[in-house]
C-alpha positions, 0 to 999 in steps of 0.5 A, spaced: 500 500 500 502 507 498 504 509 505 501 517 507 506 519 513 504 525 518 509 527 522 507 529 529 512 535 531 518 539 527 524 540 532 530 536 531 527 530 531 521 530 527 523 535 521 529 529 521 524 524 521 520 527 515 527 528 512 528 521 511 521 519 509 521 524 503 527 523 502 525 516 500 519 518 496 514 519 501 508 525 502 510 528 509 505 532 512 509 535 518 505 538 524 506 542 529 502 548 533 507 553 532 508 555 525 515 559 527 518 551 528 515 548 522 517 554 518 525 552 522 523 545 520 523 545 513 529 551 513 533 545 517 531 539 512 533 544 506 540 545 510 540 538 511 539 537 503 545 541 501 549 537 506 548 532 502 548 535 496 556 538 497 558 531 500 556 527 493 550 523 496 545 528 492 544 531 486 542 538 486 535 537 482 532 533 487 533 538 492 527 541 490 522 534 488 525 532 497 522 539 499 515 539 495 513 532 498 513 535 505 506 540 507 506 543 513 499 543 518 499 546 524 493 542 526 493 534 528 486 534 524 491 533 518 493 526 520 486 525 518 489 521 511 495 518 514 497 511 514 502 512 519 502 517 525 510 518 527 509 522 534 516 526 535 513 531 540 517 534 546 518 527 552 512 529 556 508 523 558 501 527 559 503 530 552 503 524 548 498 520 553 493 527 550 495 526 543 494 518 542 487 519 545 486 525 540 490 522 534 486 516 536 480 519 533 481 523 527 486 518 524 483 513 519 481 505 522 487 502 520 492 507 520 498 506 524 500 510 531 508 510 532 511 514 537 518 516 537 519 516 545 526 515 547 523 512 554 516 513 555 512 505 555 508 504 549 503 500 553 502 506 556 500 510 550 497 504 547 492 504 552 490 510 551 486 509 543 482 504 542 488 501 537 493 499 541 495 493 536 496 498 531 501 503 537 508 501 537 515 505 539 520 507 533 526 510 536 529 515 531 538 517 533 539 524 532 541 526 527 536 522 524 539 523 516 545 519 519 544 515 524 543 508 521 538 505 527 531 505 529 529 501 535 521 498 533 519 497 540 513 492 541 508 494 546 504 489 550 498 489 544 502 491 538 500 486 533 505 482 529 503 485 523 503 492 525 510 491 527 512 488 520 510 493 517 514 498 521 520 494 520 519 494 512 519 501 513 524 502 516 528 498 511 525 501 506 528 508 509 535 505 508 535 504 515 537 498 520 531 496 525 532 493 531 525 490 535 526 491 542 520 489 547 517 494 552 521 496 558 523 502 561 529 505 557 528 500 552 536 498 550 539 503 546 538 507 553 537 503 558 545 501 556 547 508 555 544 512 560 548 508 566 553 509 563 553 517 562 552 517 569 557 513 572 561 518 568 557 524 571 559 520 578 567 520 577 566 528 575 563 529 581 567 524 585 574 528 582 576 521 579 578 525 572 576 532 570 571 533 563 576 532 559 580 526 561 573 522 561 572 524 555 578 523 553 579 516 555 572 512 553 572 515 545 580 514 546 579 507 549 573 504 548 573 508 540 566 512 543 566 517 536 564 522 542 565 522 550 559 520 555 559 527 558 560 531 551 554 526 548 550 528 555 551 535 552 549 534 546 542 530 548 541 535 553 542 534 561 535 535 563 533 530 558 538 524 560 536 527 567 528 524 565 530 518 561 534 516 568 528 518 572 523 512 568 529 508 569 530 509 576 522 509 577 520 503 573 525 498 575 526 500 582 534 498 582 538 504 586 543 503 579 539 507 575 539 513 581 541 519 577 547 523 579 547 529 584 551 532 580 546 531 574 542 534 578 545 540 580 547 542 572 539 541 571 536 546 576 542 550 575 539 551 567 546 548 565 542 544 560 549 542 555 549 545 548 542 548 548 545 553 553 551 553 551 553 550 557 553 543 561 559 539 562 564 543 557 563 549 555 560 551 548 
């Protein structure tokens, strides 16, 4: 079946997402309520295409043919014609349970509803439509146009067939996915997140400066990019929540987030977004 693709926010994560499927020859409706985002959205996917343009993996004419596939709507109404729904709001569970119940009603009986959550239970946001068969988590990296990985995440009701067609998808996107089950943290940052903060831990205990950390784990262990310098760029506050729902749904004191973590977070040294966090920017 030819796939309709809505969107459901343009930030950092959603305008990527909207990217590789235009990308990939899919209509994208990117929606958002302000129309400042949508409008920095398609500016950031036009950016993104020059990259690629000047690197050799695009040619200039497609430019304008990837740029036409996406519309912009700032209502959730225009999901009403999708056949999948890719969620990529803000990580706030009252926001997305509210959004799966409204998109619940507008889009069309077999449309897919997938989430683009980094932590929060798909079971959770499955419940809250009367289609939690067709609810399931996929887990875009960023930056998405680059990043190979997308971790399908399989709530408790997701139905087989809604998850193969999630995985065709991704596959067709050019992307590699992983189906993962529906625990806190799913694995991409169940993995990661301790390990971040047990590097905020030897900060915070004098173990090694910023740097020397950092240093040892991309040196060391051939990280691309050290755990406190990868916490900068995800944004502490949300390392801060993803080990929140880590620590609250498993109940093991291993995933206490670090003081120090919390300290950077209500001093509003949140890493590259406000120029500062564990290094400076």
């Amino acid at each position: 079946m030819a796939e309709r693709v809505a969107v459901i926010g343009a930030g950092q994560m959603g305008n990527g997402i909207a990217h590789v499927f235009a990308q990939t020859g899919f209509d994208v409706t990117m929606i958002d309520i302000s129309a400042d985002a949508l409008q920095r959205g398609k500016g950031t996917i036009a950016g993104n295409l020059d990259r690629q343009i000047k690197k050799g993996t695009l040619q200039p004419a497609d430019k304008d043919v990837i740029l036409g596939r996406v519309t912009t709507e700032q209502s959730l109404s225009a999901a009403a014609d999708a056949t999948l729904v890719v969620e990529a709001a803000t990580e706030n569970r009252d926001l997305k349970f509210k959004m799966f119940s409204e998109l619940d009603g507008i889009a069309q009986a077999d449309a897919i509803l997938a989430t683009n959550t980094s932590s929060i239970s798909i079971t959770e946001i499955a419940a809250r439509t009367k289609r939690p068969e067709k609810v399931i988590g996929m887990h875009f990296m960023n930056p998405v146009p680059v990043m190979q990985l997308v971790e399908v995440i399989r709530g408790l009701a997701t139905s087989n067939e809604t998850t193969q067609r999630v995985l065709d998808l991704s596959t067709a996107l050019g992307k590699t996915p992983v189906e993962v089950q529906d625990y806190p943290g799913f694995v991409a940052n169940r993995v990661l997140m301790p390990m971040i903060n047990e590097a905020v831990y030897c900060l915070m205990e004098g173990v090694g400066s910023a740097e020397a950390i950092d240093t040892v784990m991309k040196l060391g262990m051939n990280h691309p990019m050290g755990p406190l310098a990868l916490a900068d760029l995800i944004g502490l506050d949300t390392c801060l929540a993803i080990l929140e729902v880590l620590h609250d749904g498993l109940g093991d004191p291993k995933y206490r987030p670090c003081p120090l973590l919390r300290k950077h977070v209500a001093a509003g040294w949140l890493g590259r977004k406000t120029k500062k966090g564990f290094h400076a920017y």
